[in-house]
C-alpha positions in Angstrom: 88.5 49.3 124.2 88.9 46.8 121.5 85.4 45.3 120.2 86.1 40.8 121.2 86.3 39.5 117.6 83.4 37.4 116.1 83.1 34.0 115.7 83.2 33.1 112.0 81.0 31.1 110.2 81.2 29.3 107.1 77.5 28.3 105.6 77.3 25.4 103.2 73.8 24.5 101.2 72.4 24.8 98.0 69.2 26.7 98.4 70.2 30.1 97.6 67.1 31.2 99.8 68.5 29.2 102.5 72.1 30.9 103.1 70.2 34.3 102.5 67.9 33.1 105.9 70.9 32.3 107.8 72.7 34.7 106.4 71.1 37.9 107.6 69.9 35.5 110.9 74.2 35.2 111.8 75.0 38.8 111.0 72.2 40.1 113.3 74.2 38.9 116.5 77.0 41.0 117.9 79.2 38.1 118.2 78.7 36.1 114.9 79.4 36.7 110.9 79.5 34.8 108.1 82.7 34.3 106.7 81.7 32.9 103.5 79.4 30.9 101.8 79.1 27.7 99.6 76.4 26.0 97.5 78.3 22.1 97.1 80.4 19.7 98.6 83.6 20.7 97.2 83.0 24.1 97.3 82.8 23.9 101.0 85.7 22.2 101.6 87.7 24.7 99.3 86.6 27.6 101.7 87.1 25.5 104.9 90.6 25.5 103.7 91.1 29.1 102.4 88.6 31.0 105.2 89.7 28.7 108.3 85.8 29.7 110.1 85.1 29.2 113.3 82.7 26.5 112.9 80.7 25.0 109.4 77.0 24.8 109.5 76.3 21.9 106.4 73.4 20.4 104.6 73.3 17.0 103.9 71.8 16.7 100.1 74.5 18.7 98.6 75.8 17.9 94.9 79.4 16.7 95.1 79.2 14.4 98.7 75.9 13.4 100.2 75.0 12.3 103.2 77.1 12.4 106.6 80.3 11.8 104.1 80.8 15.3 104.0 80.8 15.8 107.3 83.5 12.9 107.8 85.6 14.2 105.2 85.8 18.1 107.0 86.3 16.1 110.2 89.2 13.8 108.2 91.0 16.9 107.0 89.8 19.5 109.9 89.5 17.7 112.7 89.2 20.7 115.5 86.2 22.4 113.3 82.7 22.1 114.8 80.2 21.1 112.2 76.4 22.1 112.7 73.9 20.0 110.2 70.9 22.2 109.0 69.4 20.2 107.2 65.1 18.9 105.9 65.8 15.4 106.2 64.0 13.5 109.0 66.0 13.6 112.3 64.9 10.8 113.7 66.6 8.9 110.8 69.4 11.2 110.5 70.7 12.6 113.6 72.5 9.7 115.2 74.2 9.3 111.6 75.5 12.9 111.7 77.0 13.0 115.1 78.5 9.6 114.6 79.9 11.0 111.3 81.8 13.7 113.7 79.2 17.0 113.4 78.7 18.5 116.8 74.8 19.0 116.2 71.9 18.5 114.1 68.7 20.9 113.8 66.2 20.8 111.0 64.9 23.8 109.0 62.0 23.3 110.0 62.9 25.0 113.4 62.7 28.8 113.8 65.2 31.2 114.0 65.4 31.0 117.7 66.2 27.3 117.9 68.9 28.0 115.6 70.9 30.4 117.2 70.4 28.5 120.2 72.5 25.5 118.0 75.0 27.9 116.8 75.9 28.6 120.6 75.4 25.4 121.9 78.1 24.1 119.3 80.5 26.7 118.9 80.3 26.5 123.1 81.6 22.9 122.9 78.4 21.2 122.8 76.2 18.5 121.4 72.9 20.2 120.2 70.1 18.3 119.2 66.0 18.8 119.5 64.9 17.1 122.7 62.6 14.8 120.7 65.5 13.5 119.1 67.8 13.2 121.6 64.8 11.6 123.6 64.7 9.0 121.0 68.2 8.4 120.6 68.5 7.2 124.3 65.1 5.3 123.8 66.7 3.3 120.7 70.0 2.5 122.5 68.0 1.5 125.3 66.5 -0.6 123.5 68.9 -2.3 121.5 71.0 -2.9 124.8 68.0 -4.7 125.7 67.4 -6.7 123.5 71.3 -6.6 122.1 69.9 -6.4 118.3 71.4 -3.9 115.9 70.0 -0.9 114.8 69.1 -0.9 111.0 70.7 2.9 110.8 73.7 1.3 111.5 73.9 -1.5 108.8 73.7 0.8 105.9 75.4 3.2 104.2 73.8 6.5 103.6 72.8 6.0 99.8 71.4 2.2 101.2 69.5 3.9 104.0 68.0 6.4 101.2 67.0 3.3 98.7 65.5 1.9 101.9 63.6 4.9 102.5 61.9 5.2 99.1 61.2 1.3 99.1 59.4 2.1 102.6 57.6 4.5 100.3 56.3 2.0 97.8 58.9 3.2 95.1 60.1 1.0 92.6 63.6 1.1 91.4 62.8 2.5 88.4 61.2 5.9 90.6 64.2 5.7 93.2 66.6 5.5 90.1 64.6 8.9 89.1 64.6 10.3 92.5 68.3 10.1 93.0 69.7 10.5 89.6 71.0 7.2 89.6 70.6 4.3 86.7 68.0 1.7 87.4 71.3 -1.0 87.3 72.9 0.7 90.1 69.5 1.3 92.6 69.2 -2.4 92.0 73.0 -3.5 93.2 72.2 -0.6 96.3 69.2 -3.4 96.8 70.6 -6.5 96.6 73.5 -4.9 99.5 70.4 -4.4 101.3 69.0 -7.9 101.1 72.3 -9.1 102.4 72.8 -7.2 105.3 69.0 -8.1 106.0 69.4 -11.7 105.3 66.4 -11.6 103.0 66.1 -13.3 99.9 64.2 -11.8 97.8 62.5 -8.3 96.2 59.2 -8.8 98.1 60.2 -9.8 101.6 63.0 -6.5 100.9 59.8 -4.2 100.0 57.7 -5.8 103.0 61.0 -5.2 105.5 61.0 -1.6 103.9 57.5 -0.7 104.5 57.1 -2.3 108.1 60.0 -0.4 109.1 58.6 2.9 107.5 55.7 2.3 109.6 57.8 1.3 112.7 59.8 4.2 112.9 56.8 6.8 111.6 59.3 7.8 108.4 56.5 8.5 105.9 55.7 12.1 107.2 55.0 15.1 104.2 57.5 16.2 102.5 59.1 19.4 104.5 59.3 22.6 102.9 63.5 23.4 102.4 62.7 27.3 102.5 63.3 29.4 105.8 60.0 31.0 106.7 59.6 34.8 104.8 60.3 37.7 106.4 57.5 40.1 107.3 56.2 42.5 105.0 56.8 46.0 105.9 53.6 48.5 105.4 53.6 50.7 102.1 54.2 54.2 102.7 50.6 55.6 103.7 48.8 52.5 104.0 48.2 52.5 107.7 45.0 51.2 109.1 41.8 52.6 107.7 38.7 53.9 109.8 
């Protein structure tokens, strides 16, 4: 009898440590492989083309595209691909963003092995995967908003605004954002002043005041997440068992 063929997977990130993790954690199943692998943006849409997988699992904070814009441009040129976001940034600000962008779930890597297989299945299944905190928040905020029929901030900016927002929130300047996202200090300063208008603000401080309370609001100051998988477990040295 014919083994059922394996549903290919394409992974896309830039931590080397990263695709080996999910890697070895896809080929360990009997019904999943990795069909290939890419470290940027354009890489991964080069190998969308030439592999045709089964379904994409992307980082966000890839060189090339960042941000939910490559997941809008696979969904632009592959429309019928399901896209799985792995990704460290903080889901509460990110999620919605990625599954308006088109991607069929979103899971952080902070979660364990488990919980991502569970996402692989869920989306290559024809699902929405996302952690129930998330998804409990999502309703919450669009609750909310119906409520009081006010629009969320997420959905005013685009993704390099919402990151300039992010680092103000932090008490950066825009000489440290600038650093922070290899940017020049000219250009974090226009990202600003687009900010200011879709605020209706009308200045630097009341931006940086709007930027903090928010921050504080929306509990987006956490530590910074470690962007490695967890290691595997050391195996015993040959004759190094326990000792009387």
């Amino acid at each position: 009898m014919k083994p059922a063929a394996k549903h290919r997977i394409l992974i896309a990130d830039d931590h080397p440590m990263v695709r080996e993790w999910l890697a070895r954690l896809i080929n360990q199943q009997a019904d999943l492989i990795v069909c290939g692998q890419a470290a940027d943006a354009p890489q991964t849409l080069q190998a969308i083309h030439s592999l045709h997988p089964d379904m994409a699992i992307v980082d966000l904070s890839m060189d090339g595209n960042r941000g939910t814009d490559l997941v809008r441009d696979i969904r632009a040129c592959h429309q019928n691909l399901p896209v799985l976001v792995l990704s460290m940034h903080d889901e509460s600000l990110y999620a919605e963003r990625a599954l308006r962008a088109g991607a069929r779930g979103y899971i952080s890597k902070r979660e364990g092995g488990e919980n991502v297989k569970k996402a692989i299945r869920c989306v290559l299944d024809g699902g929405i995967y996302m952690s129930e905190k998330v998804g409990g928040e999502i309703l919450n905020q669009t609750a909310s908003r119906r409520a009081t029929r006010s629009p969320s901030v997420l959905g005013l900016f685009s993704d390099r605004e919402l990151e300039v927002f992010q680092f103000l929130g932090r008490g950066h300047g825009p000489s440290q954002i600038a650093s922070e996202l290899h940017l020049s200090v000219r250009t974090v300063e226009g990202y600003m002043e687009r900010i200011k208008q879709k605020l209706g603000l009308s200045d630097a401080r009341e931006l940086h005041q709007r930027a903090i309370e928010y921050a504080k609001l929306e509990d987006t100051v956490p530590s910074a997440p470690s962007v490695h998988p967890p290691p595997p477990p050391r195996r015993p040295r040959p004759g190094s068992g326990p000792q009387a």
